[in-house]
Structure formats: structure tokens, C-alpha cells
ZAZADREN-818481 format. One record per residue: z, y, x of N, C-alpha, C in turn. Coordinates in steps of 0.1 Angstrom, whole numbers, padded with zeros to 4 digits, always signed. Last residue first. Layout:
! ZAZADREN-818481
ZYXZYXZYX...
! end
This chain:
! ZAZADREN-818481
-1317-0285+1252-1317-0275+1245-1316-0279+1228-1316-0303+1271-1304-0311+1259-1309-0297+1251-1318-0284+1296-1318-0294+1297-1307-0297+1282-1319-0261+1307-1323-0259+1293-1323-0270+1290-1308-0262+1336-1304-0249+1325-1307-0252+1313-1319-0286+1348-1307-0284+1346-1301-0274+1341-1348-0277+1337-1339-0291+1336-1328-0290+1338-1348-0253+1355-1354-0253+1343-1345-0266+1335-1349-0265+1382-1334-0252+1376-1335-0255+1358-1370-0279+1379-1358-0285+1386-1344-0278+1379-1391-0261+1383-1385-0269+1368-1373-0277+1370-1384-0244+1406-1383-0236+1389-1385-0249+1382-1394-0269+1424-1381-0263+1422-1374-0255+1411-1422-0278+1416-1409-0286+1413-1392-0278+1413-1440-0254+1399-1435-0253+1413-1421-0266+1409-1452-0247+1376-1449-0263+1385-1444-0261+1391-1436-0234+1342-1435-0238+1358-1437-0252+1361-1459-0241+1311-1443-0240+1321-1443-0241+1339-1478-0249+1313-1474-0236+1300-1460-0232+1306-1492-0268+1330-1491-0253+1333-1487-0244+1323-1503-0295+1305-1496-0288+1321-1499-0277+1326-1514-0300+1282-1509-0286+1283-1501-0283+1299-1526-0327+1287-1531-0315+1281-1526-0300+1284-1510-0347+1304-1506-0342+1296-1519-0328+1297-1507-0370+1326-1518-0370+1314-1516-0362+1307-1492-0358+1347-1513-0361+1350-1517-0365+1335-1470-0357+1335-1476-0340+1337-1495-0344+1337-1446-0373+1331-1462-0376+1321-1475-0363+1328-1426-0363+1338-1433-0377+1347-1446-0382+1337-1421-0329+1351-1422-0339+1345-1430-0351+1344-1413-0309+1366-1408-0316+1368-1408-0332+1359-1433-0288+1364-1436-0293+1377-1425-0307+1378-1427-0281+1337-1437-0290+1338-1442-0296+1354-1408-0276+1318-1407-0277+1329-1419-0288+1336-1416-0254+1292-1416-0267+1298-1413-0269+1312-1403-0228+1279-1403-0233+1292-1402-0245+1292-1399-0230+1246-1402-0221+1255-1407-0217+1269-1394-0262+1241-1400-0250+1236-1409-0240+1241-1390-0286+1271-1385-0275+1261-1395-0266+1256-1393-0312+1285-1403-0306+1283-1401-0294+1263-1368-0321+1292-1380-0315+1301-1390-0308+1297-1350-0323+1273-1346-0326+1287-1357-0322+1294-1359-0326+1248-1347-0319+1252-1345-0318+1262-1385-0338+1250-1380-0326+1245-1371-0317+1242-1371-0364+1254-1379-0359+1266-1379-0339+1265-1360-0371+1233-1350-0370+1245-1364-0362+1257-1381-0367+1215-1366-0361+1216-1359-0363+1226-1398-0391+1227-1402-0376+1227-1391-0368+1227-1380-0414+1226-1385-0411+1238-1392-0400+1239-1377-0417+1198-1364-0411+1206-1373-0413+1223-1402-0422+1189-1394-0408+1185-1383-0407+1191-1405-0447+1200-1415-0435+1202-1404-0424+1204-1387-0460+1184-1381-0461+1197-1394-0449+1203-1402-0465+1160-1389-0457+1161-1385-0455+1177-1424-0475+1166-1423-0460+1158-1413-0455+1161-1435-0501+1177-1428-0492+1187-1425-0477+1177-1444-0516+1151-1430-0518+1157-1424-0512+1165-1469-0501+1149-1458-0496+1140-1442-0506+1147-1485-0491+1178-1486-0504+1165-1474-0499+1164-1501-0458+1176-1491-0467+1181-1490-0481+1175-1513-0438+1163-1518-0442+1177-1509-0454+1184-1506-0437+1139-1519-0440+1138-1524-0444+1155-1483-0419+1141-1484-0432+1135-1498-0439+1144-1492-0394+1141-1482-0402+1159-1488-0414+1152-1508-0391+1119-1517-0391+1130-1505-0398+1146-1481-0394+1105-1492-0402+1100-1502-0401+1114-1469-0371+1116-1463-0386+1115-1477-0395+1114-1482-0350+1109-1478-0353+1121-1475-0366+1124-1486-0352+1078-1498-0350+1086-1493-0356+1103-1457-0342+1078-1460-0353+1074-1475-0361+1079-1452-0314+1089-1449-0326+1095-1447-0341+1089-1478-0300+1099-1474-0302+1089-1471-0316+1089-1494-0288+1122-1483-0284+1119-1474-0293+1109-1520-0306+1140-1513-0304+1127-1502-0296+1130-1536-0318+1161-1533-0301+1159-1525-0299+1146-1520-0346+1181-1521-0341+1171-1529-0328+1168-1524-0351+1207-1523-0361+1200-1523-0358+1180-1521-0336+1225-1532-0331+1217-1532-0349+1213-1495-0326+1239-1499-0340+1240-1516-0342+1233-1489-0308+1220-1490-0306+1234-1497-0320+1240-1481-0321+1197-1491-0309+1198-1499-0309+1218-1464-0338+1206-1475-0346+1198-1486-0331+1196-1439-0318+1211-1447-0330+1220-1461-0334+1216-1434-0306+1185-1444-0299+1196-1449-0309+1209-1430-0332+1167-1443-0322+1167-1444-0313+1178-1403-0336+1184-1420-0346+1185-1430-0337+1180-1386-0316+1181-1394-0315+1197-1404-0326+1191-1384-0311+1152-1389-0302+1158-1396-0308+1179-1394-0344+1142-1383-0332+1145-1392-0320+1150-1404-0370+1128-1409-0357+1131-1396-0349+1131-1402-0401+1132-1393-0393+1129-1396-0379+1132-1416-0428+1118-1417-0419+1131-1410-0409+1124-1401-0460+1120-1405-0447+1114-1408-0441+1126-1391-0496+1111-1398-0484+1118-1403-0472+1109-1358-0503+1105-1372-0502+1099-1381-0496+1107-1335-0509+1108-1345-0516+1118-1357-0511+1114-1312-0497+1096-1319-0508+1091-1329-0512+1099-1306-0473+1112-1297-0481+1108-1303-0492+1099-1332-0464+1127-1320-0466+1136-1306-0475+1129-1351-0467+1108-1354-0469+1120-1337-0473+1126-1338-0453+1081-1346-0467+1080-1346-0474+1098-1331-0429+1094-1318-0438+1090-1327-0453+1089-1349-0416+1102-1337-0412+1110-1331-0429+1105-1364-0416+1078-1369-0423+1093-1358-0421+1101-1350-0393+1064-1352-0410+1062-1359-0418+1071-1351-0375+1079-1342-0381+1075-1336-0393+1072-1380-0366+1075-1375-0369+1088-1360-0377+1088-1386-0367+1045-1388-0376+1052-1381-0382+1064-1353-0355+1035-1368-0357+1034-1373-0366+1043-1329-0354+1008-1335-0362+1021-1351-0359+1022-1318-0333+0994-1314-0331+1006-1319-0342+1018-1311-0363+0971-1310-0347+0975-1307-0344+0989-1332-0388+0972-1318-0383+0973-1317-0368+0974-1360-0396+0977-1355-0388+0959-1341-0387+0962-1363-0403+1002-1366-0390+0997-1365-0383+0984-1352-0431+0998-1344-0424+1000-1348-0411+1001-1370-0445+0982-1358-0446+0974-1347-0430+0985-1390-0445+0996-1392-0441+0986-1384-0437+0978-1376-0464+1018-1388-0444+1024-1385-0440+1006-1351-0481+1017-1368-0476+1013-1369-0464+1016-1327-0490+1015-1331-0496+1026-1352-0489+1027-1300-0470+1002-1312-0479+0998-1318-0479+1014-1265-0468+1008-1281-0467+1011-1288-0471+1008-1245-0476+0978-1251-0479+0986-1264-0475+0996-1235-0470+0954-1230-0462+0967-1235-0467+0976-1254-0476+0935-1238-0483+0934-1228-0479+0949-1273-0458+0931-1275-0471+0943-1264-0480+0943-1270-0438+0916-1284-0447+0915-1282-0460+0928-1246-0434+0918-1253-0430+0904-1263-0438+0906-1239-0433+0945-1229-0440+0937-1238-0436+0919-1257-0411+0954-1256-0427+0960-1246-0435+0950-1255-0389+0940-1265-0398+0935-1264-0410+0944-1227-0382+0956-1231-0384+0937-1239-0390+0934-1240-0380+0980-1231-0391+0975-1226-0395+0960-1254-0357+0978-1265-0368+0981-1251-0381+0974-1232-0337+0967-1250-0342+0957-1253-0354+0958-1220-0333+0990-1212-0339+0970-1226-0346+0963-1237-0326+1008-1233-0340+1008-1223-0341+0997-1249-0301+0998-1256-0311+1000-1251-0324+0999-1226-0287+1000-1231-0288+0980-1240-0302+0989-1222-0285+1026-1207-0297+1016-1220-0296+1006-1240-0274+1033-1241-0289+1039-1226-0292+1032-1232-0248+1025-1248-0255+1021-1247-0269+1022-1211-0242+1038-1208-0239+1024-1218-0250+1019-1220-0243+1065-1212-0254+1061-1207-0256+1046-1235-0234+1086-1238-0235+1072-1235-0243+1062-1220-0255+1110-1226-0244+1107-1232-0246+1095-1204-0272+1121-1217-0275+1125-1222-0265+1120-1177-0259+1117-1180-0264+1131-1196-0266+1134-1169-0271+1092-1177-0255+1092-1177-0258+1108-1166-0292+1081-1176-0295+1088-1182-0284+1093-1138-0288+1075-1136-0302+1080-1153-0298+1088-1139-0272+1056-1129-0272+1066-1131-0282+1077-1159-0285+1033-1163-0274+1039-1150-0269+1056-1143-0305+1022-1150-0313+1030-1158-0295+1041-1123-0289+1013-1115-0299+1020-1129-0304+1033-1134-0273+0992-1130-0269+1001-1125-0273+1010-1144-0297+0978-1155-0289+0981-1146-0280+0995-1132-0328+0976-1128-0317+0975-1137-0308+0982-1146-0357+0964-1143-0350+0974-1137-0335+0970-1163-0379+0952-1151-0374+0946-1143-0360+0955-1184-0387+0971-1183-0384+0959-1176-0376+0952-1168-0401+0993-1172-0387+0994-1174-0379+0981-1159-0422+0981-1150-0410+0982-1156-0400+0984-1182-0430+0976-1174-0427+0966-1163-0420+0970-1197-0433+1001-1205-0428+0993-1190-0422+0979-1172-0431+1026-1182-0442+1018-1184-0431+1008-1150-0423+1040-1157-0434+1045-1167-0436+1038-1131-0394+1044-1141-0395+1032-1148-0408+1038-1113-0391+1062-1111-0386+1052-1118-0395+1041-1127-0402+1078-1113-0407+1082-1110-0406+1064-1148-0386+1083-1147-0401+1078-1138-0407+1079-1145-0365+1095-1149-0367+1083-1151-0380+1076-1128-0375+1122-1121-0364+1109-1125-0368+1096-1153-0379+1129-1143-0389+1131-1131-0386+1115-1172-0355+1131-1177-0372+1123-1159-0380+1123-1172-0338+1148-1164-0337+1132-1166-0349+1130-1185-0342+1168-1169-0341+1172-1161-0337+1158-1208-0349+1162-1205-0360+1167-1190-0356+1166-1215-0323+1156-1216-0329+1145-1208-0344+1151-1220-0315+1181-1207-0307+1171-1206-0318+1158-1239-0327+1196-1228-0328+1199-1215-0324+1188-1265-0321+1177-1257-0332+1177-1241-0336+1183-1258-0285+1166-1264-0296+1180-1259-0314+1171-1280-0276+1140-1267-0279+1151-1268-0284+1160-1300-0273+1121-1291-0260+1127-1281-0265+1136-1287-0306+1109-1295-0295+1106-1292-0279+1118-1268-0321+1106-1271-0320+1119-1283-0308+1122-1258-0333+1088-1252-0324+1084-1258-0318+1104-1281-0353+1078-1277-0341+1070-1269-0330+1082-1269-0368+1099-1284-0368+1100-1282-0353+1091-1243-0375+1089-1242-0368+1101-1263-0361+1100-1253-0398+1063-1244-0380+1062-1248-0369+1080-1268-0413+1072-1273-0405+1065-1267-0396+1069-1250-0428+1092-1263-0424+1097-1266-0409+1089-1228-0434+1071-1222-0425+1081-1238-0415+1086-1245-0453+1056-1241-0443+1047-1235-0429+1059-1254-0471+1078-1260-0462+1072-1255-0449+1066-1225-0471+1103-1232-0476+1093-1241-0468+1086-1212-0455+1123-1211-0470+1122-1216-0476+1111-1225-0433+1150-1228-0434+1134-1222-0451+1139-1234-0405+1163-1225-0414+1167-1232-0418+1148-1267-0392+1177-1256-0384+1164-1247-0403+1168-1290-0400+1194-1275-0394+1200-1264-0390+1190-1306-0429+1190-1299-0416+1189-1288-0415+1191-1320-0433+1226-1311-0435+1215-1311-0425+1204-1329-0442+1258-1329-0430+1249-1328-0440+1236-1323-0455+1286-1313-0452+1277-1314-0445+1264-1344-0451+1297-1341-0465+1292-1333-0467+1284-1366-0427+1303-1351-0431+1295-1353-0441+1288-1385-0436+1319-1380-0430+1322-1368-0424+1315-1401-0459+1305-1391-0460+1320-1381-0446+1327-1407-0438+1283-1397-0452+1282-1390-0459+1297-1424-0428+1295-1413-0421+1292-1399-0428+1291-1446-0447+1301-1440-0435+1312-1426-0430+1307-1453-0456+1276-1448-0464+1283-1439-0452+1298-1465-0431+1268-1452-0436+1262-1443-0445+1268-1484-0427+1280-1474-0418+1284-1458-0420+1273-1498-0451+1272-1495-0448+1287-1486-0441+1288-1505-0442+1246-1495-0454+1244-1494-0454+1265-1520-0417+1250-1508-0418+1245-1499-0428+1245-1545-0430+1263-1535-0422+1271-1525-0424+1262-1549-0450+1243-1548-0454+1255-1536-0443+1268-1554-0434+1218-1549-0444+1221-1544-0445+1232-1580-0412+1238-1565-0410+1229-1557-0419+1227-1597-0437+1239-1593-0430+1252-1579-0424+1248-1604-0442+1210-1600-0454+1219-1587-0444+1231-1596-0422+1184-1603-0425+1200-1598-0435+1204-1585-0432+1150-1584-0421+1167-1592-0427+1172-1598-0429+1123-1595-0438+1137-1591-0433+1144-1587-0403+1099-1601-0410+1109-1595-0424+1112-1579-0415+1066-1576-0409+1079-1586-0416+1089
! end
């Protein structure tokens, strides 16, 4: 892989610092009290918001706490319980699978590795930087849908392909800021600078950003913009 640019560097790790004052609070937002909980919600968050997935988590772990009970589960017990987040026939086969092979190959335990956790069913990368970063400390960069279009827009990237995507965010950052990056793009990409309508008169990276003007400046249309599409 090239080097990046010095100048690239420099802007990027500036508009990260920008973002970062600007959610001090950015986190992830799925609730979770230990890996094995991280994993499952992370799965079952696909197609949903975080908020729906946050308001079954309690239920589903009341029921099911750990890799073995889940294991053992009832397919039409654990499908009742998560049809709220949607596709919920798909995301029980997924979580009988991934907790089968956690109590088959780990003694039900999360493995703590990038390597160990893309051979689970149903994990890929983004998933596993979800969980290494936020429930083991590990750093990742976590490609969602809003960091690749950040990291586009940002011409920090032109890839699509969200392994290529990681490796080039990677490559501009030192690897202890990875994880805390990706929750300063996702929260940013949910709150200002959306898909469809950036709100771009209202956002606090706009002088370094490449794509300012794909969205309203006028501060007032991104102002509405933010508080209509804001969390999209």
C-alpha cells in the first residue's frame, strides 16, 4: 500500500481532532455488558436502528445470557423475542450458528482476534472491529455504511470496498486512535453529515471537507436538515 500524503495525513487527523470536540460523548450506541452480549446485538443490528435492538437486548438476555444457552435455544422463542429488529427468521439461524460455534470452538467464549472472529458465522470484518475495539480495547476501524461515505467524501479514500476502506482510514491515523475514529464518523454520519442531504452549512469540518456543497449551506436548511435526519 502507497504512503499517503503528508498534507492528506494532516488534514484528516485535523478533522478528526474537530469532530472529537465536537462529540465528546461519541460511543457505541448498541447497550452491551460484555463481549458475547457486543457480538450478538452487533449481529442483530443489521437493517435496524440501534435503538430497536437496544429495546430487545434486556428480554434477550434475560432469556439467553451466554454463548450456551443461547446455543441451546428455541428457534421460535429466540425469533419472538427479536422480530422487532427485522429479518428476524435470518438473525435467529444467524445467532443459533454463531453461538454453536462459540461453545464448539471457543468453550463459549469470544475470542479476542480479527482472525478467530471472521471464521464465526455471520462475522465479518465490520463486526469484529465492532467487538475487538469496543469490548476488548483492541483497535479497529470499523467500516459501516456512514464511515465509507465519510472517508469518500473526505477523499480520504475512492474505494468502495470496505476492506480496501479500512486499510487506506487505517493508514492515516496511528492505530491507537482506530476505534474512537469510527465512532466520531458514525456519530457524525448520523447527525450531520447524512447520505442523501449533508447538511453541510451546518457542519464543523465543512473548511476541510472536499465535498462541501452536496448538501445545503445556507445554515438555516442544515439546521432543519439536523434536526429532521439527525440519527438517520
Amino acid at each position: 500500500m502507497l504512503v499517503p500524503d503528508t498534507s492528506l495525513v494532516r488534514r484528516a487527523r485535523k478533522i478528526d481532532r474537530v469532530l472529537a470536540e465536537t462529540y465528546p460523548d461519541a460511543r457505541c450506541e448498541l447497550d452491551f455488558d460484555n463481549p458475547f452480549e457486543l457480538l450478538v446485538v452487533t449481529v442483530l443490528s443489521a437493517q435496524t436502528t440501534d435503538k430497536r435492538v437496544n429495546a430487545v437486548r434486556p428480554t434477550l438476555f434475560a432469556a439467553y445470557p451466554d454463548a450456551r444457552a443461547m446455543a441451546g435455544a428455541e428457534r421460535e422463542k429466540v425469533e419472538q423475542i427479536i422480530q422487532p429488529t427485522g429479518f428476524f427468521r435470518a438473525k435467529t439461524e444467524s445467532l443459533l450458528k454463531l453461538s454453536q460455534a462459540l461453545v464448539e470452538r471457543h468453550d463459549g467464549e469470544v475470542p479476542p482476534r480479527l482472525d478467530d472472529l471472521v471464521k464465526l458465522p455471520g462475522v465479518g470484518r465490520k463486526t469484529a472491529n465492532v467487538v475487538l475495539g469496543n469490548a476488548f480495547g483492541i483497535p479497529g476501524v470499523t467500516v459501516d455504511t456512514h464511515v465509507g461515505r465519510l472517508a469518500r467524501r473526505f477523499a480520504w479514500t475512492e474505494e468502495s470496498d470496505p476492506v480496501k476502506v479500512e486499510h487506506e482510514i487505517g493508514a492515516l491515523f496511528p492505530k491507537r486512535d482506530w476505534t474512537m475514529l469510527s465512532h466520531h464518523l458514525i456519530w457524525h454520519g448520523r447527525r450531520v453529515c447524512h447520505a442523501r442531504n449533508p447538511a453541510c452549512g451546518a457542519c464543523p469540518v465543512a473548511r476541510w471537507c472536499p465535498a462541501y456543497g452536496e448538501g445545503p449551506t445556507d445554515p438555516a436548511k442544515a439546521a432543519t436538515l439536523v434536526r429532521t435526519e439527525g440519527r438517520a
